[in-house]
C-alpha positions as CSV (number, residue, x, y, z in Angstrom):
1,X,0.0,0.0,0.0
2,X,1.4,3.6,-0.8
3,X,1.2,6.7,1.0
4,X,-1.7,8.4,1.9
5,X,-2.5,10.4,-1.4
6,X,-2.1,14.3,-1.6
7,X,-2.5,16.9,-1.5
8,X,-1.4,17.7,2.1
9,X,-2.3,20.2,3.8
10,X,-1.1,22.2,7.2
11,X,-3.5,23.8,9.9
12,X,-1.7,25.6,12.8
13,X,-3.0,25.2,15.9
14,X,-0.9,27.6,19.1
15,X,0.7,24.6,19.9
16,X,1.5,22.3,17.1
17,X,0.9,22.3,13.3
18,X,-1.1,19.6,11.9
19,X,-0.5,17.9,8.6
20,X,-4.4,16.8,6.8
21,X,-4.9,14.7,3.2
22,X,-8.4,14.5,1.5
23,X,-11.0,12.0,3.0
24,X,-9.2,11.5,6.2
25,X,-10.9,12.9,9.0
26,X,-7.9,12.4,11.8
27,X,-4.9,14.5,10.8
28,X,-2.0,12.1,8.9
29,X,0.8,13.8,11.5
30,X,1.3,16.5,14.1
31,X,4.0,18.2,14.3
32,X,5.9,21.0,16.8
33,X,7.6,23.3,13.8
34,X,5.9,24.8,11.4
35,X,9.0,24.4,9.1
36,X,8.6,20.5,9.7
37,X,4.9,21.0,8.3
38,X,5.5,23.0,5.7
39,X,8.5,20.3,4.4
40,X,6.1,17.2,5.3
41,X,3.2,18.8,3.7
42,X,4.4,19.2,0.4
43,X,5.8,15.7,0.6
44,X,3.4,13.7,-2.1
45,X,4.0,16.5,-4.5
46,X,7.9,16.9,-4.1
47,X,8.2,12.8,-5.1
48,X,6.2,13.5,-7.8
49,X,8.1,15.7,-9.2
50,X,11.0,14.2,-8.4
51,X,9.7,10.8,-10.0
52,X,8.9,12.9,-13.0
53,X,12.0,14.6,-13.1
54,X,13.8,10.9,-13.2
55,X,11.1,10.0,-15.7
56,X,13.1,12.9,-18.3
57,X,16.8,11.5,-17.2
58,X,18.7,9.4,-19.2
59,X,21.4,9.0,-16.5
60,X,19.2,9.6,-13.4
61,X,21.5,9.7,-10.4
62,X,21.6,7.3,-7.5
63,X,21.1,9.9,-5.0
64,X,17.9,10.3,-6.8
65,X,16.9,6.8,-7.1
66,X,17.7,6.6,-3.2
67,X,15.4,9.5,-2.2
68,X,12.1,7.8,-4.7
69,X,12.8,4.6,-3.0
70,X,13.0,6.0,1.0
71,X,10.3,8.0,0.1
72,X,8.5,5.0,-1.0
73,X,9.3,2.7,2.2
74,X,12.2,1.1,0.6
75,X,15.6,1.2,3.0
76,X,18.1,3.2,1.6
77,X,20.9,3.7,3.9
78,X,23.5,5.6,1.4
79,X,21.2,8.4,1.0
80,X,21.4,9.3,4.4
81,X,24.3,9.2,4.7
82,X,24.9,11.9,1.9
83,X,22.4,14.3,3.5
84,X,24.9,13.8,6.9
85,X,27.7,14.8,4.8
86,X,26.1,17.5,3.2
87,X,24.7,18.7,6.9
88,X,28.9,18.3,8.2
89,X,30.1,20.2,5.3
90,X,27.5,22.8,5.4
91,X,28.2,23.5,9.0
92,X,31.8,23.6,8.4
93,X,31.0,26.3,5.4
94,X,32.4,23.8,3.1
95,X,28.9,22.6,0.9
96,X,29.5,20.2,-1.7
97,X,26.2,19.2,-3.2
């Protein structure tokens, strides 16, 4: 079974933000920053573009590969770890994407 389709939406409450989908009465996540929401929120329509984007490639990359299949469920450890590196790097004023 996939995700719970899009689109998201976000509804702040003075405490939390919560994240909503069409047809679901309960809220699909709550979250404490509105950053968080906003990110997770636009989640179904960020992996479809980025499955459409791969859809164009010739040569799609495996970072992009890895990021369809977490998204999807599927374990993908080596993505992670590039997103670490990226996080190190940035911190040290030293980004490499």
């Amino acid at each position: 079974m996939g995700h719970t389709p899009g689109p998201w939406t976000r509804r702040d409450t003075p405490d939390y933000a919560e994240i909503s989908a069409p047809g679901i009465t309960q809220p699909i996540a709550i979250v404490a920053k509105a950053e968080d929401a906003d990110l997770m929120s636009a989640a179904p329509d960020l992996l479809f573009a980025l499955e459409f984007a791969r859809s164009q490639m010739q040569h799609p990359s495996q970072l992009i590969d890895e990021a369809i299949a977490k998204a999807r469920g599927d374990d993908k450890s080596s993505a992670d770890a590039h997103y670490q590196e990226q996080a190190r790097l940035a911190a040290k004023g030293e980004d490499r994407s």
